[in-house]
C-alpha positions as CSV (number, residue, x, y, z in Angstrom):
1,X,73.6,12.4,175.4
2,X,70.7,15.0,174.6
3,X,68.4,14.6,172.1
4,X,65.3,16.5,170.9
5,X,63.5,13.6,169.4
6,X,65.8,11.7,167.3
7,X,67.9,14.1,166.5
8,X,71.2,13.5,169.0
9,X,72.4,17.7,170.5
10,X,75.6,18.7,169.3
11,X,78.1,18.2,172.0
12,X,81.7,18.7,170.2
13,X,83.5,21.1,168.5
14,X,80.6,24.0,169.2
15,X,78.3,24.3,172.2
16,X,75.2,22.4,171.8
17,X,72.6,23.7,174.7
18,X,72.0,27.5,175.8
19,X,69.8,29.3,177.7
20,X,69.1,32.3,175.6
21,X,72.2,33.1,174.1
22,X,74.6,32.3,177.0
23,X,75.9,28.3,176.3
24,X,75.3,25.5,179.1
25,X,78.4,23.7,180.2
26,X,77.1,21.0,182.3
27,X,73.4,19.6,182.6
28,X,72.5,17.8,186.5
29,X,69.2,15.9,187.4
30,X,69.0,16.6,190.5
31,X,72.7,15.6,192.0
32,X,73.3,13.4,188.2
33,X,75.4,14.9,185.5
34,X,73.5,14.2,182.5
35,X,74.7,16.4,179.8
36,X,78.9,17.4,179.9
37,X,80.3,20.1,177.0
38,X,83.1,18.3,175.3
39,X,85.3,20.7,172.9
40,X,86.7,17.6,171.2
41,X,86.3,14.0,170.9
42,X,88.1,12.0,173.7
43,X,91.9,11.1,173.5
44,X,91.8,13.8,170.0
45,X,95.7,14.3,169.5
46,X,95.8,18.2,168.7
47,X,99.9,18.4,168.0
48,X,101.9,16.3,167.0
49,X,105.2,17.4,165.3
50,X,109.1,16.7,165.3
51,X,109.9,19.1,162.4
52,X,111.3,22.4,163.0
53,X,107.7,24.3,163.6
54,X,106.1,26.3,166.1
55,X,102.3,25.6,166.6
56,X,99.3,27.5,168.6
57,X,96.2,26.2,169.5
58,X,93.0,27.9,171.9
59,X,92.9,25.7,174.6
60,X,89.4,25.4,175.8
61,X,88.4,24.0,179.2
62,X,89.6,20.3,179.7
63,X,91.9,18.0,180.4
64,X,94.9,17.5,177.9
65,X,98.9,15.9,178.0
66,X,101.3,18.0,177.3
67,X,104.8,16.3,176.1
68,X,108.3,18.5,174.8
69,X,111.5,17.4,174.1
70,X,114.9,19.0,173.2
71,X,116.8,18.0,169.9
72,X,120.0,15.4,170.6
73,X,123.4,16.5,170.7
74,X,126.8,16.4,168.5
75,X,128.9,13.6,168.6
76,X,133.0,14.4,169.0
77,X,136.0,12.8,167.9
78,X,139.4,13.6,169.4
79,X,143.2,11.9,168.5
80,X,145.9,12.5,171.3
81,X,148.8,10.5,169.9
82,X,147.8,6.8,168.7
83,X,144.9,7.2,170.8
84,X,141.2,8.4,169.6
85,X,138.5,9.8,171.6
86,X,135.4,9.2,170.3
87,X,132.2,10.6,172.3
88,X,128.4,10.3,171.2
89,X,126.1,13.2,171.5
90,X,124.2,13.3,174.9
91,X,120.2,13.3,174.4
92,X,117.6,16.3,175.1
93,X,115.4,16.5,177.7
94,X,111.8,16.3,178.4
95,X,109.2,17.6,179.9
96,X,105.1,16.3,180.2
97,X,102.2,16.7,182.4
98,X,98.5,16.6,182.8
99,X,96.9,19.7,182.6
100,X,93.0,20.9,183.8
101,X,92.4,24.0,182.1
102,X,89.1,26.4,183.6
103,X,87.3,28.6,181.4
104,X,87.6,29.5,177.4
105,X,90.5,32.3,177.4
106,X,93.8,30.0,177.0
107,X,96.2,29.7,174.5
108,X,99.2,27.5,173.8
109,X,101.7,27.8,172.1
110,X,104.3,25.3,171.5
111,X,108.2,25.0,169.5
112,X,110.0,21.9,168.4
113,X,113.8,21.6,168.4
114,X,114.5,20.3,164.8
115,X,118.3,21.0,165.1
116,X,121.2,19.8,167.3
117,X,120.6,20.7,170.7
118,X,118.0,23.2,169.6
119,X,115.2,23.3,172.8
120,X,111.6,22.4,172.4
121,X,109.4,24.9,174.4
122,X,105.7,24.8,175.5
123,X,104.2,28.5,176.4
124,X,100.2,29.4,177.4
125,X,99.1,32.7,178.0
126,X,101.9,33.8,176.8
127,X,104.4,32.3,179.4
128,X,106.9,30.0,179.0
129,X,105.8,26.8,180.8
130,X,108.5,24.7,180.5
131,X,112.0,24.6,178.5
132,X,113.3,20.8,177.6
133,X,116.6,22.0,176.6
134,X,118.7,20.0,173.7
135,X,121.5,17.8,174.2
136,X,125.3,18.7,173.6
137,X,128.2,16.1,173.2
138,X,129.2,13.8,175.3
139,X,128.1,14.6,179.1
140,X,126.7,17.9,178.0
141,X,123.0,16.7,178.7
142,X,119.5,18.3,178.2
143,X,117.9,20.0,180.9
144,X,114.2,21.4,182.1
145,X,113.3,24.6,183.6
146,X,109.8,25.3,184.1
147,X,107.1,27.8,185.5
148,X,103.7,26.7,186.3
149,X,102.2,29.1,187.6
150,X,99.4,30.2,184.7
151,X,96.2,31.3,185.7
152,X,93.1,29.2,185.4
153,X,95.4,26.0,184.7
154,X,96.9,23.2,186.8
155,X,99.6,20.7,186.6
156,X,99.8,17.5,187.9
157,X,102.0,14.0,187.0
158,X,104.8,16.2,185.7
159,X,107.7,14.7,184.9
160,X,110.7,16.8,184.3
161,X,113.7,14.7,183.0
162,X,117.6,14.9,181.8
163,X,118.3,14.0,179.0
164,X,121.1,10.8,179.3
165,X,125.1,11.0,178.3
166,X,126.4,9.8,175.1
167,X,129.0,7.1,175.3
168,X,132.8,7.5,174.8
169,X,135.8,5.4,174.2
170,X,139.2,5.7,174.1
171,X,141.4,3.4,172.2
172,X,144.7,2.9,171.3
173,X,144.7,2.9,167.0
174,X,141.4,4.1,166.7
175,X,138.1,2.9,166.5
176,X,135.3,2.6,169.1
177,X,132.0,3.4,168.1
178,X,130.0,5.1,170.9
179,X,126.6,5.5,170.7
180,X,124.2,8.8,171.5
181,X,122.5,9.6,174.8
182,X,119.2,7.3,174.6
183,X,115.7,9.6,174.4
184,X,113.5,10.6,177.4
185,X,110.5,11.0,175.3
186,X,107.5,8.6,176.4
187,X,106.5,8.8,172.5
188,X,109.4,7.2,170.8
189,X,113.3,7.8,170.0
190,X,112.7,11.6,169.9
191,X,116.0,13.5,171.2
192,X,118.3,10.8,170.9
193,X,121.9,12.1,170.8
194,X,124.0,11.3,167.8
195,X,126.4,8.2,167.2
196,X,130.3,8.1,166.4
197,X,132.1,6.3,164.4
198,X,130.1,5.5,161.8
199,X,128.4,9.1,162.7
200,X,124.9,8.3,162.6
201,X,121.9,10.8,163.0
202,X,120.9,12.5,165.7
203,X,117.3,12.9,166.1
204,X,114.5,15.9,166.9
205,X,112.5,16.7,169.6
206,X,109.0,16.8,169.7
207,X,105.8,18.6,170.9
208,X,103.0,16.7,171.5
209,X,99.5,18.1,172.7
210,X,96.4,15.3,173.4
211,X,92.8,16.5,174.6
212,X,92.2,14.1,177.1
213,X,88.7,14.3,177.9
214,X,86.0,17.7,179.2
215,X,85.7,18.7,182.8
């Protein structure tokens, strides 16, 4: 931290120190960084959503986790004779990563999948990152596609994950109650594919953007 007297240089949120009117990223004594420009507090969540929205955000330099996952699926029924053919919806898929984002210029711009088997989609710089597709029913899983290549950003720990199968039965009179694909999503039951018999509710995606700290 810098101070001039007591009075602690603002560090967040604006730049703090400049050298006439050009702002200083990064103080060193010597080979010691002693001063580091932090656009946001630490581990600040700047998207978090699972409701049909799309949200943009600058993207200063940093490190942040990205997270996207498609909506679940449909569930299906099916009679053939005495028998029924029940199927749960299969879940959506997911896609995360650390990024390190270089200079001041970005944007990102991300979609959630609020409906069944509607995608969740992350874009910066006006391409589309990655696509964490929804589920369908049954064995109709989720998928990823991505593109990484963006200018002035870098990906690393990606994960890029199918969504799971719903469950089916098949019995003689009826009933069976199947379950939906389980979620992908490292955040919670986001994606999940819907339930059969009672149909129970399939659930959203989500988009999910944290600052993880300045570089």
């Amino acid at each position: 931290m810098l101070y001039k007297g007591s009075q602690k240089i603002q560090d967040t949120g604006s730049y703090g120190v400049y050298k006439g009117s050009q702002a200083i990223r990064k103080i060193y004594k010597g080979s010691e960084l002693v001063y580091l420009y932090s656009p946001f507090e630490p581990n600040t969540v700047l998207i978090n959503y699972s409701s049909g929205t799309t949200q943009s955000r600058s993207l200063p330099q940093g490190q942040y986790y990205v997270e996207v996952v498609g909506a679940g699926g449909m569930d299906a029924y099916g009679q053939e004779g005495y028998w029924a053919r029940r199927q749960g919806g299969a879940s959506g898929a997911r896609f995360s990563a650390t990024i390190d984002v270089t200079g001041d210029n970005h944007t990102i711009s991300m979609t959630c999948g609020a409906s069944y088997g509607v995608a969740s989609t992350l874009n910066i710089d006006g391409v589309t990152v990655a696509t964490a597709r929804g589920g369908g029913t049954y064995t109709n899983v989720g998928t990823v596609s991505t593109n990484l290549n963006v200018s002035g950003v870098s990906f690393s720990g990606t994960t890029s994950r199918n969504g799971n199968a719903g469950q089916e039965t098949y019995v003689y009179g009826g009933g069976g109650s199947p379950s939906g694909g389980a979620s992908v999503s490292s955040l919670g039951n986001y994606g999940h594919g819907q339930s059969n018999n009672p149909q129970g509710q399939y659930t959203n995606g989500v988009i999910y953007l944290k600052f993880i700290k300045a570089i």
